[in-house]
Residue, then its C-alpha position, 0 to 999 in steps of 0.5 A: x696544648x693545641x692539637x695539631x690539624x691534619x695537613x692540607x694542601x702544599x703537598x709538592x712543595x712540602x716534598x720538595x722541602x722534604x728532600x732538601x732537608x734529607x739532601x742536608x742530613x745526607x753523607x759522602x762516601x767518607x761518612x761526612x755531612x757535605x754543609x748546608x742548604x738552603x730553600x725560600x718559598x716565596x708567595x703572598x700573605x695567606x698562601x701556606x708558606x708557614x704551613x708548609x715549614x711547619x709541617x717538617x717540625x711535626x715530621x720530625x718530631x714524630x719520626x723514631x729516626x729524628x726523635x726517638x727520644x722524645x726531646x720535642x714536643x709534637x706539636x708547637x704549644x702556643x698556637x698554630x701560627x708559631x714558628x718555635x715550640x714551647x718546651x715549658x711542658x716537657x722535661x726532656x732526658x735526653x740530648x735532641x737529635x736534630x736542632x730546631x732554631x727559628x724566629x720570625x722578623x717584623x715590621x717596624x711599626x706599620x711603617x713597612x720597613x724592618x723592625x726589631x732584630x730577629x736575634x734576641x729570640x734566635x738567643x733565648x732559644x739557644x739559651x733554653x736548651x743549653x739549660x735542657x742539655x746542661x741542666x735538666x739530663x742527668x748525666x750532665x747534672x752528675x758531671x756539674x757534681x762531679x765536676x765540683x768535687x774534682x776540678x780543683x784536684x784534676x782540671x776538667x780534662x778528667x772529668x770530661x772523660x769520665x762522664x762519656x760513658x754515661x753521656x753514651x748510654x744516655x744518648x745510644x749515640x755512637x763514641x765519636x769524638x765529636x760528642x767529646x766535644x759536646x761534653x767538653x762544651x757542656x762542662x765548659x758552660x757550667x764552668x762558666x756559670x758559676x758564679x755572678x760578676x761582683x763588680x761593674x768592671x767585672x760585669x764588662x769583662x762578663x759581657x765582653x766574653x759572652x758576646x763572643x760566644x753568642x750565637x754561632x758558637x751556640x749553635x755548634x756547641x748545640x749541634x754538638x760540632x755538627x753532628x747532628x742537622x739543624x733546621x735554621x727558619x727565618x720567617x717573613x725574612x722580607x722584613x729581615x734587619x741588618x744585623x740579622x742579615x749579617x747573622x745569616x750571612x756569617x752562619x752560612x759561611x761558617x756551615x759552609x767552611x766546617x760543613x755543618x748539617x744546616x737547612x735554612x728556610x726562608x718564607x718570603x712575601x712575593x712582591x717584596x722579594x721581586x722589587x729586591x731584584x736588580x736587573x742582571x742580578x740573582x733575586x733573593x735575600x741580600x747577601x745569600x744571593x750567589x747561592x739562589x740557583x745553585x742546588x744548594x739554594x732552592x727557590x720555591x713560588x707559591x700560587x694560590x691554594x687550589x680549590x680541593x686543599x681548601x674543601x678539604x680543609x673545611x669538611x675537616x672543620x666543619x663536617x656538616x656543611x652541604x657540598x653547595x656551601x662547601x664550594x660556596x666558602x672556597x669560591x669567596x676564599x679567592x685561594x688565600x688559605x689565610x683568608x679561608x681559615x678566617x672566615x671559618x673563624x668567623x662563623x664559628x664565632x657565632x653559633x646562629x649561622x648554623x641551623x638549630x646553633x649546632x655548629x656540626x650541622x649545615x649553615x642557615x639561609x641567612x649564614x649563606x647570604x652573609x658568606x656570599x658578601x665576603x670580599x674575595x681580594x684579601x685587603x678587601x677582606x681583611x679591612x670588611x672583617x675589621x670593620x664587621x668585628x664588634x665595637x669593643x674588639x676594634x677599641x681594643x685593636x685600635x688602642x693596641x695599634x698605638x703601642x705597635x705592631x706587638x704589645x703586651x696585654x696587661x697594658x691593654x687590659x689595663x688601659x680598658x679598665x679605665x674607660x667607662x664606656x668600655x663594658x666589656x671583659x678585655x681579656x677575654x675580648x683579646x682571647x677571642x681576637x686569637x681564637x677563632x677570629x685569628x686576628x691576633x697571635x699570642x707569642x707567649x703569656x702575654x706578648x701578642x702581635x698582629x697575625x697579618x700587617x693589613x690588620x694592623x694598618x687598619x686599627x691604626x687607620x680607625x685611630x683618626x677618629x679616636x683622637x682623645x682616645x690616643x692622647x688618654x692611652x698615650x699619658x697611660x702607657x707613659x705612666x704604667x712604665x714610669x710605675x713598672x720602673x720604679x718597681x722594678x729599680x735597683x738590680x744589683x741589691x736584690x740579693x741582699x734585699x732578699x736576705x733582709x728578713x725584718x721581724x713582723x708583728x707576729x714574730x714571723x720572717x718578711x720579706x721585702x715584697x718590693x724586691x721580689x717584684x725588682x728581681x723577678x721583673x727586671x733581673x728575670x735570669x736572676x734565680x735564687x739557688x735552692x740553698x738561697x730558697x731553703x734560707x727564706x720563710x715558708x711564706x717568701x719561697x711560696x712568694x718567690x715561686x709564684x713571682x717566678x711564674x709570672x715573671x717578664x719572658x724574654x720576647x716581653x722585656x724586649x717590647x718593654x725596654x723598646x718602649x721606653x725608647x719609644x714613649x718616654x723622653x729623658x729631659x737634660x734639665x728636668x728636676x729629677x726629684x720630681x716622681x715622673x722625671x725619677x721614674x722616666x730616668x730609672x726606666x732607661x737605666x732599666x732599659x739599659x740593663x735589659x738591651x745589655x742582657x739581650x745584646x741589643x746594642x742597637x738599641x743600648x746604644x741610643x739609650x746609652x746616648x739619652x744619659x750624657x746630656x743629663x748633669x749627673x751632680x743634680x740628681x741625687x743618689x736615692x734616684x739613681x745610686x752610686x752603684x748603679x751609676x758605675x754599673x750603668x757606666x760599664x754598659x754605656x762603654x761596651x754599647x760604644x757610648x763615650x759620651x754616656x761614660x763621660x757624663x757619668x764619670x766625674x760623680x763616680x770618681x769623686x764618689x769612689x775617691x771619698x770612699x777609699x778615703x773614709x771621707x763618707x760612710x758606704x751606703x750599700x753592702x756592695x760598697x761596704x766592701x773595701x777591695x770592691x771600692x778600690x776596685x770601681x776607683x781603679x775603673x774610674x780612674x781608667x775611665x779618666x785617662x780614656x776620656x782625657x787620651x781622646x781629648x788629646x790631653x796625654x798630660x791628663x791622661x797619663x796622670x789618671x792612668x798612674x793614679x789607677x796603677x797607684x790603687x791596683x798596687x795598693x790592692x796587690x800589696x793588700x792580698x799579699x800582706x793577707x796571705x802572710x797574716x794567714x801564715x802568722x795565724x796559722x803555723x804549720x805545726x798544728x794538727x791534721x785539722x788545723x792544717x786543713x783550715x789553713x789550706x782552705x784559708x790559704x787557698x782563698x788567699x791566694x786566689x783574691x792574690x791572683x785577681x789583684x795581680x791579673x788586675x795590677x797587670x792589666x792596669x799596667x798594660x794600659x799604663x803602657x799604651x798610653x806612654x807609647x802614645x805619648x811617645x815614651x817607647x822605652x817607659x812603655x816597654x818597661x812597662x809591658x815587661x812588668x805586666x807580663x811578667x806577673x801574668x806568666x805565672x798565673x798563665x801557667x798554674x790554673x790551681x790559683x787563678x779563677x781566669x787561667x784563659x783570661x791570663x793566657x789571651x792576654x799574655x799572649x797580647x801583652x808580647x804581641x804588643x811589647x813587639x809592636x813597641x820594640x818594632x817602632x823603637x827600631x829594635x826588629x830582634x826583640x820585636x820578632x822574638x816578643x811576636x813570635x812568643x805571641x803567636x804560639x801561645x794563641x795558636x795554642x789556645x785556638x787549637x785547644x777550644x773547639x769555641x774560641x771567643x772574640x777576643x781570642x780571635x781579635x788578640x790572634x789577628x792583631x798578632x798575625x796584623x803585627x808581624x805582618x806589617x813588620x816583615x813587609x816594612x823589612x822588605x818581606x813583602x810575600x812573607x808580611x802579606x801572607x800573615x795579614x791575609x791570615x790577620x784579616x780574616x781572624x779579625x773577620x771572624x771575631x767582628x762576626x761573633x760580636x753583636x755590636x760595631x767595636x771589633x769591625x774597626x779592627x778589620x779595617x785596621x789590619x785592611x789599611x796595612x794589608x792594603x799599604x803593603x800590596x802593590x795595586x801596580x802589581x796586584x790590580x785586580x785583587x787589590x780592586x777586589x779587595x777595595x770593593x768588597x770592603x767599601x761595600x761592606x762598610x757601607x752595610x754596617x752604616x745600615x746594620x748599626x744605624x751608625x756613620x762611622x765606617x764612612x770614612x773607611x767607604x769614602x776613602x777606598x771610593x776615593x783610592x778606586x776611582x784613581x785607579x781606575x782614572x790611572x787605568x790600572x783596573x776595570x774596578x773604579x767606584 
């Protein structure tokens, strides 16, 4: 582990940040935190900013009062350049007293523009201590067992208080009813781990419920509701993403409104930072700008370095150099502490500029001659120390620069030892760039990225003359990721291919390697329990073990997926028996799996657009299989890709169709289930009717959507007829271990009961919309009577339902939109009284999670949306504006919560009503305002999710405004 270096220079401003952060940690008179704060300090490349930021995580992590318990590491692990720290080495036992979240922003290949988002780091490290907190401290490990043996007799809600008393003596943390909340979330997150999703519909469902608990709910769940700080760092926030901005944004305003203990620091570029001032308008990040000069946003400028921080600094390194060459190594650091710590490495490199090559003594005549012609302007600097570096570390910066500003080494190493004129030990080549020539930083095992952008456009620069050289790493690259895709191909089968244990020559269990390789690299989250482990030879744990520790990090699988995007290219034509065409198309289905595990749906969805020119009918199933295909369909849906789901349904649903038929033997274990196959033809039947309502053939859809009903019924009456052949089996009159079997048989029964009921419900619902489209209001309702009432049942008794929140929110839907239909027949009575049903079963539901997840609040504010609209076009124009007030900003919140553009359509859904019903005559400047901020808004998510589609929202209020403003009604026009 690095050994953290005394602290020079930057004094003042650490003090500053200091304060600021003892100012958010601080309470009122009444006991309480009074919300967030923030600071950015701004200066160029090389002046301490980071340092400075740095320097309060190794305060904390060495004060009694932040970490008494010693959760944090005391310094950061990797290197001294890193922004989080590594807890791979410790195991803590205890809950942490402050939260560290930080990430750092980048550029996107050396073009100076934003790069990837920030986001995928912010979750891994959320992720990681959800597991520290949750799995790794004993009380919680005693209420996961706790947890198992008692819920199915008494609900969490007795567990929870069980466990407090030992959540207390952990922690030496006062009862307070905010760590309640922490426990509640703890066992809620083992809840909802416990088990895998089956089927590619339940893997949307997966998806969708965790994308609404993402990152801001982790972050309260983790600060346990606030109670304890946050320090939330984005560094190089001048290369800050659009999605990561509207993170930023909301985090603020949710910190802000439950005054959250939150500090946010900025480390910002200067000049980037002025040219994103406007004349008359406050400089800082876009979005936070109303706070920069309030007390609460601290801006901090940083010069340059002054001279006795760095003499400090090198008589710390380098204790035996004469105070003449002291000054002479400040004189040429032209006060750019980045600059100094280089040219130190530098030196160190080389033992012969040192008398005697003791690197403790005095610099050599010769050393100070060379000192005396280092350039003092860093771009200067920089491009003489690139030029001065030796010929292999410049092939080896050159080549990495073709592959961005972040690459993987492997890929380097590899391409290196390719090249007969490269003699050198790569790796170690690489090692030296990080350590001392601090070119490079190492973010984990293997993922590395230039320390500076200048480095990087001076490899890429040096590519000009290395021509054959980038056409050889460019067919390299493209083939080491079509042999990583055809490794690590097929997901969903890795348990069962574990599981295949085949007879060795010597008699002995074997393992099929290349599935161990497919689990470990492509489904990296995926970990055998240790009852699976105990279940494999001696020889295939060890194996598993091993391939656990040299699995892809989360960072690294982002590179690599991103790659694919950025190297290969899918051919709609191309003959896909061909090994490099297989390959390209199994790495986007690869890629496409790992943007769904990381949330990226910027990226998953221009993956999910490369598969619907591709004819689907050629290419064969051991190329991609069917199963893979519906899973592959289900993330094209949830990345917003129809025409990715289009191409791939007709396959599916002929496939799945000669399934259920018995027409063509199942050809995976996941398709030898019978109910899973209804299941995956329901979804394709679903998918069918979609496609079909979006093209305007009601006719087709509706057709679909009734075959889908037909399946779903089919599957009910199944697990219905199951649980009488238990009962005939079984009769009552045995003895008191029979009756056991017969409960346990009975209990599983039921609940596969429940699921095809929650599943016919749904189908139904959908069936319903699709008529109330087609203009048949009352089959509708018919329909959404029957759909709720199988869904009131399972809302109502948790013991035989594995989704009782599901059967809840969607209840609670379901009225709300049997009242929407009752209100377009004209029949107010029924439509308030479904309404206001709806209602309090989600203002029930809000007020019961402290975590409410996105569909909650997007139910919530179509409900709100709903009975406003109604009591508006009743004439209740106050009452009706007050509900869609409430309705725009639950659909704000659930939008917030959602790393892709679905839900912000729901905003603009309720704005188009909120907007109808308030007079702008009446109401001009809030009606403009209004207007404004939305327009604003849609333009940004164009930007934040490379998308055109909120144009017509920006287009239309521009409109509306400039006629306002023609009709001079208000000063707002656009």
């Amino acid at each position: 582990m690095v050994q953290h270096a005394p602290f020079f220079g930057r004094q003042s401003e650490f003090n500053v940040l200091l304060a600021v952060y003892e100012a958010t940690v601080a309470k009122n008179a009444e006991g309480e935190f009074t919300g967030p704060r923030a600071i950015a300090f701004v200066g160029e490349s090389g002046y301490g900013a980071t340092r400075v930021v740095q320097q309060l995580y190794y305060t904390l992590s060495r004060d009694a009062r932040w970490n008494g318990n010693g959760y944090w590491p005391p310094v950061f692990g990797s290197n001294e350049v890193s922004v989080a720290p590594a807890m791979g080495d410790t195991a803590p036992q205890s809950l942490p007293q402050f939260l560290w979240i930080a990430a750092r922003s980048t550029e996107h290949a050396g073009e100076r523009v934003p790069g990837e988002s920030a986001l995928p780091s912010i979750e891994q490290q959320l992720h990681l201590h959800r597991q520290i907190c949750t799995a790794n401290t004993n009380v919680l490990q005693d209420a996961r067992r706790h947890l198992q043996e008692k819920v199915r007799k008494d609900g969490v809600s007795d567990v929870i208080i069980e466990g407090l008393g030992g959540l207390f003596a952990l922690t030496g943390l006062p009862p307070i009813p905010k760590i309640a909340d922490a426990l509640v979330g703890a066992v809620q997150f083992l809840m909802r781990r416990a088990k895998a999703p089956k089927t590619a519909d339940a893997a949307a469902r997966t998806y969708a419920s965790e994308q609404g608990k993402q990152l801001l709910n982790g972050m309260k769940e983790l600060t346990r509701n606030g109670a304890i700080p946050l320090v939330f760092w984005l560094d190089r926030s001048h290369w800050v993403d659009a999605a990561s901005l509207a993170f930023i944004e909301a985090f603020w305003e949710r910190a802000e409104r439950e005054r959250w203990p939150v500090l946010f620091v900025f480390t910002h570029w200067e000049v980037e930072w002025n040219q994103r001032s406007q004349p008359g308008s406050l400089d800082g990040i876009p979005g936070m700008q109303a706070h920069v000069g309030e007390s609460r946003f601290v801006t901090r400028r940083l010069g340059t370095v002054p001279d006795a921080d760095l003499a400090a600094y090198v008589r710390y390194t380098l204790p035996g150099l004469t105070n003449e060459q002291v000054a002479l190594l400040v004189e040429v650091a032209g006060g750019n502490f980045a600059t100094m710590v280089e040219n130190v490495g530098d030196l160190l490199d080389d033992d012969a500029y040192f008398v005697d090559r003791d690197v403790r003594g005095p610099l050599s005549g010769p050393a100070m001659q060379a000192v005396r012609e280092f350039e003092t302007k860093r771009a200067a600097r920089v491009r003489q120390r690139f030029q001065k570096l030796d010929a292999h570390c410049k092939d080896l910066l050159s080549w990495s620069a073709q592959l961005g500003p972040r690459f993987l080494g492997r890929h380097l190493v590899q391409f290196a030892q390719t090249r007969a004129t490269f003699q050198a030990d790569a790796k170690r080549a690489i090692d030296q760039c990080v350590n001392p020539l601090v070119v490079l930083n190492r973010l984990s095992r293997d993922l590395h990225e230039f320390r500076d952008s200048a480095y990087f456009h001076e490899a890429r620069n040096r590519l000009a003359v290395l021509e054959e050289d980038v056409r050889e790493i460019q067919v390299f690259f493209s083939t080491a990721l079509r042999e990583w895709a055809d490794l690590c191909f097929d997901p969903i089968r890795v348990r069962a291919a574990l599981h295949e244990e085949q007879e060795g020559e010597d008699g002995a269990e074997m393992i099929d390697a290349g599935a161990l390789d497919r689990a470990m690299l492509f489904a990296p989250s995926y970990e055998l329990s240790d009852e699976d482990v105990a279940r494999l030879s001696p020889a295939a744990a060890q194996t598993y073990r091993a391939k656990c520790d040299a699995r892809l990090a989360w960072s690294e699988r982002a590179v690599l997926a991103q790659s694919v995007l950025a190297t290969l290219r899918l051919c709609p034509d191309a003959d896909y028996q061909q090994p490099a065409q297989r390959a390209t198309l199994r790495a986007y289905v690869a890629a496409m799996n790992i943007f769904s595990e990381q949330r990226d749906w910027v990226h998953g969805r221009k993956c999910a657009q490369a598969f619907a020119p591709i004819d689907w009918a050629t290419v064969a199933p051991h190329v991609v299989s069917m199963q893979e295909r519906a899973n592959l369909m289900s993330l094209c849906s949830w990345a917003d890709a129809p025409d990715g789901v289009a191409a791939l349904l007709p396959g599916l649903l002929a496939h799945y169709s000669q399934l259920v038929e018995g027409r063509i033997e199942p050809s995976t274990i996941y398709e030898a289930s019978p109910s899973l196959r209804l299941l995956t033809l329901k979804q394709m039947l679903e998918q069918q009717a979609r496609a079909a309502r979006d093209r305007q053939d009601m006719r087709e859809a509706l057709a679909a959507m009734r075959q889908a009903v037909d399946v779903a019924e089919f599957l009910e009456y199944d697990k219905r007829a199951g649980i009488e052949q238990v009962q005939q089996l079984w009769p009552q009159d045995q003895n008191a271990s029979r009756i056991i079997d017969v409960d346990d048989a009975m209990s599983g029964v039921r609940f596969e009961l429940a699921d095809a009921q929650y599943e016919l419900a749904r189908t139904l619902q959908s069936l319903a919309l699709m008529q109330r489209d087609a203009g048949n209001h009352e089959e509708a309702m018919a329909l959404l009577e029957r759909s709720i009432s199988l869904l009131e049942p399972l809302a109502a008794d948790s013991s035989t339902f594995r989704a009782k929140d599901d059967a809840r929110r969607d209840l609670a839907r379901y009225k709300s939109r049997l009242g929407q239909v009752a209100a377009e027949s004209g029949d107010l009575e029924r439509a308030r009284e479904q309404l206001q049903g709806s209602l309090a079963w989600f203002e029930q539901m809000h007020s019961d999670t402290e975590s409410p997840d996105v569909d909650l609040l997007v139910g919530f504010g179509e409900v709100l949306c709903c009975i406003g609209w109604v009591e508006a076009g009743a004439g209740e124009i106050d009452t009706g504006l007050a509900y869609l007030e409430r309705a725009l900003k639950m659909a704000r919140a659930g939008a917030q919560m959602h790393s892709g553009p679905r839900y912000w359509h729901a905003v603009y859904d309720v704005l188009q009503f909120y907007l109808s019903y308030m007079s702008p005559d009446e109401y001009p400047q809030k009606w403009c305002e209004v207007a404004t901020r939305h327009m604003s808004e849609a333009r940004r998510l164009n930007a934040q999710f490379e998308t055109n589609e909120f144009t017509h929202y920006a287009e239309t209020l521009q409109r509306v405004l400039a006629e306002l403003d023609a009709r001079g009604l208000s000063s707002c026009g656009a």
